[in-house]
N, C-alpha and C positions, 0 to 999 in steps of 0.2 A: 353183213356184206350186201345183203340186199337189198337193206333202206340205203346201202352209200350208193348201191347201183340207181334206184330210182331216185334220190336228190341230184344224181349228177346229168339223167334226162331231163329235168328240172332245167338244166342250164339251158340257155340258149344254143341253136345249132353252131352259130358261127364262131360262137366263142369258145365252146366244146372242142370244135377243129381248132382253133389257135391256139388254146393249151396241147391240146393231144401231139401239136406239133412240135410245141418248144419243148415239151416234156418227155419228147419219143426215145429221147437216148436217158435217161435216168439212170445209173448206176444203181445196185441194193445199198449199197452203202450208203447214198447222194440218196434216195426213198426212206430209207432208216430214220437220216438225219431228219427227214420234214415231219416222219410221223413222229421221233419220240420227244422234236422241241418243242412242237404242236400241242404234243397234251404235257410237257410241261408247263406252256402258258395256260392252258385249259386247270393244269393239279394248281398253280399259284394263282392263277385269275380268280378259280373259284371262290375258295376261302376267301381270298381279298375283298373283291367286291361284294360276297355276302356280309364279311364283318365291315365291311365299309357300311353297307346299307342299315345293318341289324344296331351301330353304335355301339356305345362303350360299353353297353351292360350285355354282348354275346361274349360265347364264349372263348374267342380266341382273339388277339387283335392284329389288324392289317400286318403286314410286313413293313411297313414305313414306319409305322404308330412301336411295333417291336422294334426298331432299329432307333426309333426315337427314343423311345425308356432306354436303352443300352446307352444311346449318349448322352442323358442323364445322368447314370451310374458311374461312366467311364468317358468324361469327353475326349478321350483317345480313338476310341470307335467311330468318330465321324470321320477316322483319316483311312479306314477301310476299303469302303468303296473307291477312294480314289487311286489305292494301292494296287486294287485289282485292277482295275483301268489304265494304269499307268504298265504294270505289271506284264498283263496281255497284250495292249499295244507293243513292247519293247518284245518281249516274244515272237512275236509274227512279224517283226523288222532284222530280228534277228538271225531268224529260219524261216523263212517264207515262205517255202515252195517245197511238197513231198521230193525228195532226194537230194535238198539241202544237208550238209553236216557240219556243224561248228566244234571243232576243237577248242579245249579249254586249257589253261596255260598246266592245268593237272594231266592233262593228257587223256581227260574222259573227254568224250565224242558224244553230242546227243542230235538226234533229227528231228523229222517226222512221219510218222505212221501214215498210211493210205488215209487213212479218217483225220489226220490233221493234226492228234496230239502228239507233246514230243515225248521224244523214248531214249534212255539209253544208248548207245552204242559202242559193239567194241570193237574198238580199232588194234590192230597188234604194232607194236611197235615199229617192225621194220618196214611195216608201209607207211608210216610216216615219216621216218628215216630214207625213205628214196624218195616222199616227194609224192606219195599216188595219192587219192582223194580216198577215202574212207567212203563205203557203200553204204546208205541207209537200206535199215529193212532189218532183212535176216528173215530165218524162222520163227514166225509169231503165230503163236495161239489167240482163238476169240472165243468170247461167251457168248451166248445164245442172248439175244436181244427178247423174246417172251418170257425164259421162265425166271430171266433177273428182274426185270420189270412186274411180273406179279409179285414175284418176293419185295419188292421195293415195296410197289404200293400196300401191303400187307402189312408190310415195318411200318409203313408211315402210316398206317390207319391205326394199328394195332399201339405205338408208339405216343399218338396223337389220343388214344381213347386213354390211356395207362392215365396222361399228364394231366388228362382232363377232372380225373379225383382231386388235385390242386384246385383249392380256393384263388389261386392267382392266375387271372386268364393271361399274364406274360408268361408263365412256365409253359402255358399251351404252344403258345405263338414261338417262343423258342425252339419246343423241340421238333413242332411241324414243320416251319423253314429250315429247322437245322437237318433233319433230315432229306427233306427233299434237295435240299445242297449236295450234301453226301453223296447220296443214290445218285442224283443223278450228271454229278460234277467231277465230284472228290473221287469218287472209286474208281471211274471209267479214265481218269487222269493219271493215278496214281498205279492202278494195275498196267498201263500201258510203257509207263515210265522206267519202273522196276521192274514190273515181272513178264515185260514180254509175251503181256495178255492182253489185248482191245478190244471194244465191242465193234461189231459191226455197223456204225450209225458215225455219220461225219460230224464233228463237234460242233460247237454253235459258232463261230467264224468262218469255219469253212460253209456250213449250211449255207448262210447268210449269203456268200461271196457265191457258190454254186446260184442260188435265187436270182440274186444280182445278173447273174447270164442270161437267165431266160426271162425275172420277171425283172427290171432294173426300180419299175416305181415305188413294185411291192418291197422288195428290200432293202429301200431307202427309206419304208416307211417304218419298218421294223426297226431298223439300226437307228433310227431318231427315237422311237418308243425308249429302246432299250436306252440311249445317252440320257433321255430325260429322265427314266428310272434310278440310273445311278444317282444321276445328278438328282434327284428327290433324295436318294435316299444318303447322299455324304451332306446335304445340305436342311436338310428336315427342319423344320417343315415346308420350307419352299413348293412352289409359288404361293404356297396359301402365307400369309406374315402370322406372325405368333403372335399371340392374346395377349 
């Protein structure tokens, strides 16, 4: 805390006051969100770019380079990333806004959680029978955002050394990004959807769109990273041309 306090006198005065000001109303939730996508980019950057640097002969390879041998194997796999894309877009068109509720022709009800993802809900029948709108929300439980994230990064270290006894540096690359999907996508998605448990951290569209208010250039630069990412990885090897 104390090296973040003197790199943030580091900053310039003026610009110290111009964040402090667009930052003054932060929710914990909306603070959650920047800290745990922050050191997701930081857990996937690292590997990345060191086995980008290190070549073919480290021991785990890129995530693009893993997503490339997968569509080798299976070139059904490059239609992935465009599923999720497609997938989330139609998502957030669907339900857009905390206390949206969409009825489904089954008569399940799902929203969105304060943090953004969507959840179950249950609607009783005779409030749809008269016509009232169906409350998101309800009573939900959260998990504590530090001692799941140690245990996370603990999996994925601990996970990540087990794979590393394989002779084949894609079993590495697999289960490193399979995990860190998991941890930190899949669980927080899927606990909130069924079992009326969410972390306290705004998902990654919400984060983004929150940024977008206060910093508009910074989270259009993100949201370009992140398109060109997909789009690297449903299109591999792009922009580089194949040998």
């Amino acid at each position: 805390m104390s090296s973040l306090r003197r790199l943030w006198k580091l900053v310039p005065g003026r610009v110290r006051r111009a964040l402090a000001e667009r930052f003054a109303n932060v929710s914990r939730s909306e603070a959650w969100g920047y800290a745990v996508w922050s050191a997701m980019g930081v857990v996937v950057g690292v590997p990345e770019i060191w086995a980008a640097i290190a070549g073919d002969d480290f021991y785990w390879p890129t995530i693009s380079t893993t997503i490339g041998h997968l569509q080798e194997l299976w070139p059904v796999v490059a239609l992935l990333p465009v599923a999720v894309i497609v997938m989330g877009g139609y998502s957030i068109f669907r339900v857009r806004e905390i206390g949206d509720t969409v009825v489904q022709a089954d008569l399940q009800a799902f929203g969105r959680t304060p943090e953004g993802r969507l959840a179950k809900q249950d609607v009783p029948f005779e409030e749809l029978r008269g016509g009232g709108v169906p409350a998101t929300g309800g009573e939900r439980r959260q998990w504590p955002v530090v001692p799941y994230f140690a245990f996370a990064t603990v999996a994925v270290v601990a996970g990540s050394l087990l794979a590393s006894r394989s002779d084949d540096r894609y079993v590495v690359g697999y289960v490193l990004y399979s995990l860190i999907a998991i941890f930190w996508i899949v669980i927080p998605n899927l606990s909130a959807y069924f079992f009326r448990r969410d972390f306290p951290f705004t998902n990654l569209f919400f984060t983004i769109s929150f940024l977008g208010r206060r910093l508009q250039l910074v989270a259009g630069l993100v949201a370009a990273l992140l398109v060109i990412l997909l789009l690297h990885l449903a299109f591999y090897p792009w922009p580089v041309p194949p040998d």
